[in-house]
C-alpha positions in Angstrom: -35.1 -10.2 114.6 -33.5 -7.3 116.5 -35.8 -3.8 115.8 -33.2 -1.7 118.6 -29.8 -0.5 118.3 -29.7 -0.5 121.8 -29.7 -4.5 121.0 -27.1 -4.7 118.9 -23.5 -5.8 119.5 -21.8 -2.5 118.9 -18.7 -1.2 120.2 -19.3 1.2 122.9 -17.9 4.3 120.6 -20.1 3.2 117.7 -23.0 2.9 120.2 -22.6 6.7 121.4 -22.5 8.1 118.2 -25.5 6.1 117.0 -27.5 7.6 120.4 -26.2 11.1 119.7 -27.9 10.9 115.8 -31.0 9.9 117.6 -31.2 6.4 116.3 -33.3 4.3 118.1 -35.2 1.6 115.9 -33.9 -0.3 113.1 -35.5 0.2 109.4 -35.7 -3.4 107.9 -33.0 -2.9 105.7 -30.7 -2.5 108.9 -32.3 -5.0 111.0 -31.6 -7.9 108.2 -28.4 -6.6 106.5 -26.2 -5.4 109.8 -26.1 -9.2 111.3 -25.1 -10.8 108.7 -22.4 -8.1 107.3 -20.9 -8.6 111.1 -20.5 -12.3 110.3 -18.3 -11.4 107.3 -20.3 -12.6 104.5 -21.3 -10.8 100.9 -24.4 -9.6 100.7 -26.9 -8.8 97.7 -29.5 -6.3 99.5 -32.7 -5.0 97.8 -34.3 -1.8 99.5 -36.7 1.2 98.3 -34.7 4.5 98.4 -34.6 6.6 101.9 -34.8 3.5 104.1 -31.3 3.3 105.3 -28.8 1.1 103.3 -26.3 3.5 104.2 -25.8 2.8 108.3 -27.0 -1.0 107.2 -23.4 -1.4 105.4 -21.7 1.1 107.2 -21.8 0.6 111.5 -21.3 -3.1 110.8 -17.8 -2.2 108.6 -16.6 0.1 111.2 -17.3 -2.5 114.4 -15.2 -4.8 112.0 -12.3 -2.5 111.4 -11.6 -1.5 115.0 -9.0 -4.3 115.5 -7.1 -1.8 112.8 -7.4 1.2 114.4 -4.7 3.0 116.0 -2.9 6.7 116.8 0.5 6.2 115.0 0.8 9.1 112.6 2.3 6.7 110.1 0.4 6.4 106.6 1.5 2.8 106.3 -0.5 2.1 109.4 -3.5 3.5 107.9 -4.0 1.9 104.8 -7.5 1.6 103.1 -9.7 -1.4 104.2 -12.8 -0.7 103.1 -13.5 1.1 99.5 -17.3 2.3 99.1 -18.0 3.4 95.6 -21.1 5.4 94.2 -22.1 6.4 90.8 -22.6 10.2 91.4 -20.4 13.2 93.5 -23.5 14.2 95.4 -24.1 10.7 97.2 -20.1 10.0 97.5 -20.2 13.1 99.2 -22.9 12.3 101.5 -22.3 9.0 102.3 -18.9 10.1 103.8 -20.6 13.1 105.6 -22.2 10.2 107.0 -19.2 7.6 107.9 -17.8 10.4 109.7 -20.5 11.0 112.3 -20.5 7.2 112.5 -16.6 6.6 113.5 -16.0 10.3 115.0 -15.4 8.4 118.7 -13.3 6.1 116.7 -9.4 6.5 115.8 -10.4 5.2 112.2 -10.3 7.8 109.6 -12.1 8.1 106.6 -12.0 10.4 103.8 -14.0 10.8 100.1 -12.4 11.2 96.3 -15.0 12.6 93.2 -14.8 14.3 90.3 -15.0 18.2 89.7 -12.3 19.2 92.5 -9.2 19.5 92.4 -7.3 16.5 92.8 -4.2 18.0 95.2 -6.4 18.3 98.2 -7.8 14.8 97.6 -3.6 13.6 97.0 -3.0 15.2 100.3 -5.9 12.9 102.4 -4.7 10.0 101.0 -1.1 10.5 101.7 -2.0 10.6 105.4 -3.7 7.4 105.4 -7.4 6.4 105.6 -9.0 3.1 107.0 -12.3 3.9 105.0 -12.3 5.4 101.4 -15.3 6.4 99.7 -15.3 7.1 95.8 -16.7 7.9 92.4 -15.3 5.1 90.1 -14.0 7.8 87.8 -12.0 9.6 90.2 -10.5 6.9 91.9 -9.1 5.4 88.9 -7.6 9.1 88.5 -5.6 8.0 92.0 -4.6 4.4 91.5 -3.0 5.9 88.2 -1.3 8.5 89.9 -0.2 6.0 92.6 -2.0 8.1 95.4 -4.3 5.1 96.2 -3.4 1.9 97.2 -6.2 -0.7 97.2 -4.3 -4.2 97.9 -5.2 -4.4 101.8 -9.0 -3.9 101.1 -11.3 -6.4 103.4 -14.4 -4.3 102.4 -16.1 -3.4 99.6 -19.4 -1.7 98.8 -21.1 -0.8 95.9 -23.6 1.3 97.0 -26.7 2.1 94.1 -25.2 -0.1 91.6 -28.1 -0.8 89.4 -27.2 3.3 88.7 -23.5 2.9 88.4 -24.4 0.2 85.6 -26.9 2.9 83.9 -24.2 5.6 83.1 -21.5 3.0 82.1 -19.4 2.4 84.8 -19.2 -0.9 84.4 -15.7 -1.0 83.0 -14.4 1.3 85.3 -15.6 -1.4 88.6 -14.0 -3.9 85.9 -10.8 -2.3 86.4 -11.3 -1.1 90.4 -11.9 -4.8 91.8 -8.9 -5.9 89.6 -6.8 -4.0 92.0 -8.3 -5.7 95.2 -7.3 -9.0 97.0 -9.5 -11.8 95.8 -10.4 -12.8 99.6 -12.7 -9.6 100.5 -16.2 -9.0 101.9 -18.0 -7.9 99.0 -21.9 -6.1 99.8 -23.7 -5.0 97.1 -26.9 -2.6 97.5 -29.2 -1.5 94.7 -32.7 -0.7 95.2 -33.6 -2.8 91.5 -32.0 -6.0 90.7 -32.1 -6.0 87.2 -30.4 -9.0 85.2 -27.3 -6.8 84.7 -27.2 -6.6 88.3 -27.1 -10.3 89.0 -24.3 -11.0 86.0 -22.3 -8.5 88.4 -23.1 -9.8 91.5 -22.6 -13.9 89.9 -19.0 -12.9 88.9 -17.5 -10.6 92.2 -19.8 -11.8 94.8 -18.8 -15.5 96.5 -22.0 -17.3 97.6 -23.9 -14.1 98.7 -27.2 -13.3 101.0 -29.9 -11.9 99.1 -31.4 -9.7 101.2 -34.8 -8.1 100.0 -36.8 -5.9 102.3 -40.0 -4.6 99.6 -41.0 -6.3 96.7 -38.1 -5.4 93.5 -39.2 -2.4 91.7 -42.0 -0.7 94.3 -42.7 2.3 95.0 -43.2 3.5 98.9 -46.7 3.5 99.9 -46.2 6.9 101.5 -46.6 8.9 98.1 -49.6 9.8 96.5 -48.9 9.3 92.7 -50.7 11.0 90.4 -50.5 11.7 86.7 -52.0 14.7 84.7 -52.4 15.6 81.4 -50.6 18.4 80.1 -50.4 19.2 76.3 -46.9 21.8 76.1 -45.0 23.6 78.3 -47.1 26.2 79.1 -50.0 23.7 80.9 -47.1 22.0 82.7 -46.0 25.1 84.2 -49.6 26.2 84.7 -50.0 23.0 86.7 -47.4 23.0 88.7 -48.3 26.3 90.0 -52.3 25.2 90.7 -50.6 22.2 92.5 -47.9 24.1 94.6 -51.0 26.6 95.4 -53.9 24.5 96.1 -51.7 21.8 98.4 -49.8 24.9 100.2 -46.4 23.1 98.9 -43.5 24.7 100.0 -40.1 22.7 98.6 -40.2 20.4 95.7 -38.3 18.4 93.3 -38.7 18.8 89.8 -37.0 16.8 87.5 -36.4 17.6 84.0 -35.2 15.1 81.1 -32.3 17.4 79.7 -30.1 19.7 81.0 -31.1 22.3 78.5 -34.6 21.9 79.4 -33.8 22.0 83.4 -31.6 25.5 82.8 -34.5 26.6 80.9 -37.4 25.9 83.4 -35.3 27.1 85.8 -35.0 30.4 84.5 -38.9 30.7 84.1 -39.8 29.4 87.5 -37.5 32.1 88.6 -39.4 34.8 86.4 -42.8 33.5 87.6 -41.7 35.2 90.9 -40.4 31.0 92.4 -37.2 30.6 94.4 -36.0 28.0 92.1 -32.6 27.0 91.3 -30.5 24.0 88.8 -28.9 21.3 89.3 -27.3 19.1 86.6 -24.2 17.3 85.1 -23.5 20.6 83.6 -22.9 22.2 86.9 -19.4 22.5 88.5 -18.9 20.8 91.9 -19.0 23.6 94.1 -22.4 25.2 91.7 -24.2 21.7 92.9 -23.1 21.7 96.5 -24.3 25.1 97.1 -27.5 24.3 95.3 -28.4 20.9 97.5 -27.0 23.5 100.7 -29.4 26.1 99.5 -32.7 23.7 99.2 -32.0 22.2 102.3 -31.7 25.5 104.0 -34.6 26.5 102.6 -33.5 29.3 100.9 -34.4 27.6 97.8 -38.5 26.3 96.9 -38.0 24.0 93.6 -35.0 22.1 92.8 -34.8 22.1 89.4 -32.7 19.1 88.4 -31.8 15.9 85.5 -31.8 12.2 87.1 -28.3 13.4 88.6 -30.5 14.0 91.9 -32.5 10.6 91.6 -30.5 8.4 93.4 -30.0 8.1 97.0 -30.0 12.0 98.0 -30.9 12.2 101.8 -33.0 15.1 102.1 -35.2 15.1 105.2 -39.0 16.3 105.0 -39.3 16.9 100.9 -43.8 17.2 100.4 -43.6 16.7 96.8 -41.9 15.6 93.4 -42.7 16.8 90.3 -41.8 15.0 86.9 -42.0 17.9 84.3 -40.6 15.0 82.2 -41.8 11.8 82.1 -38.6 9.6 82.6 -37.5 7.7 79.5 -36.1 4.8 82.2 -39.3 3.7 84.1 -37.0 2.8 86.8 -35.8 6.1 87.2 -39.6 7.1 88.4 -39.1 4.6 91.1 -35.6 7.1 92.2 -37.5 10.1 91.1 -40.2 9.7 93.6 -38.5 8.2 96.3 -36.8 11.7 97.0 -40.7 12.7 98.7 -41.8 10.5 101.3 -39.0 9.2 103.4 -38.6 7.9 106.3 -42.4 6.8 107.0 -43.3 10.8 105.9 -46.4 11.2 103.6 -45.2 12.6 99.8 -46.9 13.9 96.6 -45.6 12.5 93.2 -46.7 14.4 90.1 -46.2 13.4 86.9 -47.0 15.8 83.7 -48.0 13.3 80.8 -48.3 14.7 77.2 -49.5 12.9 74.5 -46.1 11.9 72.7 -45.5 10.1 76.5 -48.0 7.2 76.4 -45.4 4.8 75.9 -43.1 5.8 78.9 -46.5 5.4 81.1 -47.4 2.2 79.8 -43.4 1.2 80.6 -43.9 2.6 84.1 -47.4 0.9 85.0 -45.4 -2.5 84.0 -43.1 -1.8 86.3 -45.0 -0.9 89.3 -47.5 -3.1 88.2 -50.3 -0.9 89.1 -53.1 1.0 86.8 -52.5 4.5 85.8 -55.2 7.0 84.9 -53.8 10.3 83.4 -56.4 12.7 84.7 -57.5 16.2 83.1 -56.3 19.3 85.7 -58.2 22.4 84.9 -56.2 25.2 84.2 -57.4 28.9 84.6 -56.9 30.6 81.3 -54.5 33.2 81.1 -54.3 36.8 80.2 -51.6 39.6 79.7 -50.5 41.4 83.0 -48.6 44.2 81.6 -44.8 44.0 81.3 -41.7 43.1 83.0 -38.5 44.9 83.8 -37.2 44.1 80.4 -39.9 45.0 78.5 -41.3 41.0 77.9 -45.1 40.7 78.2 -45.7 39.1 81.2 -48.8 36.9 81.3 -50.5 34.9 83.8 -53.5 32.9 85.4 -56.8 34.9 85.9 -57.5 35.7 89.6 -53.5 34.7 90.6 -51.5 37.3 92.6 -49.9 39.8 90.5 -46.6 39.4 92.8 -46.5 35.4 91.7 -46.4 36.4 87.9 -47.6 32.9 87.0 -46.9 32.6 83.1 -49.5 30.6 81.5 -50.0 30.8 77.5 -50.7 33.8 76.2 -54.1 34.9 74.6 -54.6 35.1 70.5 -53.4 38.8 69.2 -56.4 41.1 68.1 -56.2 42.3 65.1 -54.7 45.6 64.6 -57.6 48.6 64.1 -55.0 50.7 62.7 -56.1 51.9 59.2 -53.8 51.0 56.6 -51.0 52.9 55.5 -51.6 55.4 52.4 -49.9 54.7 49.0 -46.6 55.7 48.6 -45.9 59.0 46.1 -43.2 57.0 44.6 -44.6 54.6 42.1 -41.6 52.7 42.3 -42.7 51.5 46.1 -46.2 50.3 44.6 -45.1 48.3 42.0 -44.8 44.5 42.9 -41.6 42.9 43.3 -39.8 41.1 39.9 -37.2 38.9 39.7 -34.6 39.2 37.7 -32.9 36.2 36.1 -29.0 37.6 36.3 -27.4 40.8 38.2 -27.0 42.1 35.0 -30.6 42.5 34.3 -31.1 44.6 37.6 -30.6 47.8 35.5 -32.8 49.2 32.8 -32.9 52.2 30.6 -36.1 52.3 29.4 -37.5 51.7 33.2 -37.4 52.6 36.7 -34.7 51.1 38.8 -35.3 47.5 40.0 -33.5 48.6 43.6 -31.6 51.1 45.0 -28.6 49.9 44.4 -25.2 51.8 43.6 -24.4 52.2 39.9 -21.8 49.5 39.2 -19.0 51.5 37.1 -18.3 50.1 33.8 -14.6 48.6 33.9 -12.1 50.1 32.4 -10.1 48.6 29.6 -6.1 47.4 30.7 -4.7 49.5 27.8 -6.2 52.5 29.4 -3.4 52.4 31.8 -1.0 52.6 29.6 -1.9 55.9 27.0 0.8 58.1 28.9 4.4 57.6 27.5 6.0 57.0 30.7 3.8 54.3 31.6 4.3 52.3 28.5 7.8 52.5 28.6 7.8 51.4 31.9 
């Protein structure tokens, strides 16, 4: 099997820009799925997370559409001939990023459509013509309705993470998409699970496919160190993952939060603990989550706080750790949660915070990965107060920790107050217990002291009253 791209049958301008990105060796995914993608046929490929899929559907595409390619400025001689769909806005958006470096020595153009932008820009890239069309299933719909998108010259087409695209429902939506496309097509499908729901998808759109499967379905990479800890609330996971970050001289991170609620929330404490942290979740607008993934891989950012929206597929180079704060209610999503940390043959760290309402979740995920799991005890330093912050919140944190890192931690039992108590009142109103009254009515004695200080209610006065002076009666 060829291991070199140096080996491979590319076109000279697919070649350079594979030299330029540094490629030299093939992952496995590449070296099995790009030959047989070249010959034309559909392809069911299996793969752990970070190991490539993307170049292993995508160089062997573009060597395929260069017979198309050509300078007319013409839309109709740029129609689309290979649709790539993804489940979320963050890989769509990456897996173009992508394409482009692939083809930029090519005369085929590409361009992406998602959700959370506007969709005139997007109308305006399409009108020019593309060769190579990457989408969110959502969005593109959005297009084919609007006529901005036509789909019936497709030779090509990918779904790309589809055991996720099945999780949040899409199903009906790639119902409706392949509907539009000719029934003679190249069909690959990647997914790094085959789940049954996968192979009823890939039985009725994929004709007599290769099943390609380059780690055993459902592993986890044998570059990250998993390990799971017990931790009883909030306050001992945050505790923990501050002992963690300290003691293994972590830098960045993942952390991955169940809700969105809870990953706004965390964030906001991380960020009081002194932490450059910052959110990202379905909650977020388009531009709020690129400039979050743009920070973190900049490095301007530590901990990216985030839902399962960042689980799939996200290509960030050189991640040490992952932290579940949550213990996923999918155990396949711990399979994408972890795979974020130790890519591309790097070492990771995987940490998982297990309280006790989670023992079912574990027991899920150690059927999954088929190994044992042993919930260890961390020791946490116990915490005390450390004055106050800027808005007058008692600050508390881990004994001996740096007062700049204002690591909050749970704060220690109240003493009792030493004040003496206060003297009795002179009014022996104030002294007397409380009584309830059966009826408003009742509130008011004369032959007592007030029940309450409230105003005198004003007897009512009778109708006729109104009416003693002539004029009034008359009238």
């Amino acid at each position: 099997m060829t291991s070199s791209f140096s080996n491979l049958s590319l076109s000279e301008p697919l070649a350079r820009a594979v030299a330029e990105m540094g490629y030299e060796s093939m992952t496995p995914i590449q070296a099995q799925a790009i030959p047989v993608v070249l010959t034309g046929k559909d392809v069911m490929g299996a793969a752990q997370t970070g190991t490539g899929k993307t170049a292993a559907f995508s160089l062997p595409l573009l060597q395929r559409l260069l017979k198309h390619e050509n300078s007319s400025t013409s839309p109709a001689r740029h129609p689309v001939r290979a649709l790539v769909l993804l489940p979320t806005r963050e890989l769509a958006d990456q897996v173009a990023q992508q394409i482009a470096l692939y083809a930029k020595h090519t005369k085929l153009r590409s361009t992406v459509v998602f959700g959370g932008m506007d969709m005139k820009p997007q109308t305006l890239e399409l009108k020019k013509g593309v060769e190579v069309l990457v989408a969110t299933p959502g969005r593109l719909l959005d297009h084919i309705e609007a006529k901005n998108a036509i789909l019936n010259q497709v030779e090509y087409v990918v779904l790309d993470e589809a055991d996720r695209m099945l999780d949040i429902g899409f199903l009906p939506d790639l119902q409706r998409i392949l509907s539009y496309l000719p029934k003679t097509r190249t069909t690959l499908l990647f997914s790094a699970t085959f789940s049954p729901e996968i192979k009823r998808l890939a039985g009725s759109y994929l004709q007599d496919p290769i099943t390609i499967e380059v780690a055993r379905p459902n592993e986890t990479a044998s570059t990250v160190e998993q390990r799971f800890f017990s931790a009883n609330d909030e306050d001992e996971k945050r505790l923990a993952i501050h002992k963690i970050l300290k003691e293994r001289g972590i830098r960045q991170a993942f952390i991955f939060s169940n809700s969105k609620l809870g990953c706004a929330r965390l964030t906001r404490t991380l960020e009081r603990d002194g932490l450059r942290a910052t959110a990202l979740h379905g909650d977020k607008s388009q531009d709020e989550r690129l400039k979050a993934l743009e920070a973190f891989k900049a490095g301007n950012v530590d901990l990216l706080v985030c839902t399962d929206v960042a689980a799939r597929g996200l290509d960030i180079k050189d991640v040490p750790a992952v932290f579940n704060y949550d213990v996923p209610f999918n155990a396949e999503d711990y399979v994408h949660r972890i795979g974020r940390t130790g890519r591309a043959g790097a070492s990771g760290l995987a940490v998982t915070l297990v309280s006790p309402r989670d023992s079912r979740q574990v027991g899920e995920i150690e059927k999954l990965i088929k190994k044992k799991i042993d919930v260890e005890a961390l020791q946490l330093e116990p915490a005390r107060p450390q004055g106050r912050m800027n808005d007058g919140r008692r600050a508390w944190r881990g004994e001996g920790e740096d007062a700049a890192r204002g690591v909050v931690g749970r704060p220690a039992p109240a003493a009792r107050s030493t004040r003496p108590a206060s003297r009795p009142s002179a009014d022996p109103f104030f002294d007397r217990p409380y009584e309830a009254k059966a009826t408003a009515a009742a509130s008011w004695d004369d032959t007592r002291q007030p029940a309450a200080r409230a105003p005198s209610i004003k007897p009512k006065r009778k109708v006729a009253a109104l009416f003693r002076a002539p004029e009034l009666a008359e009238s």
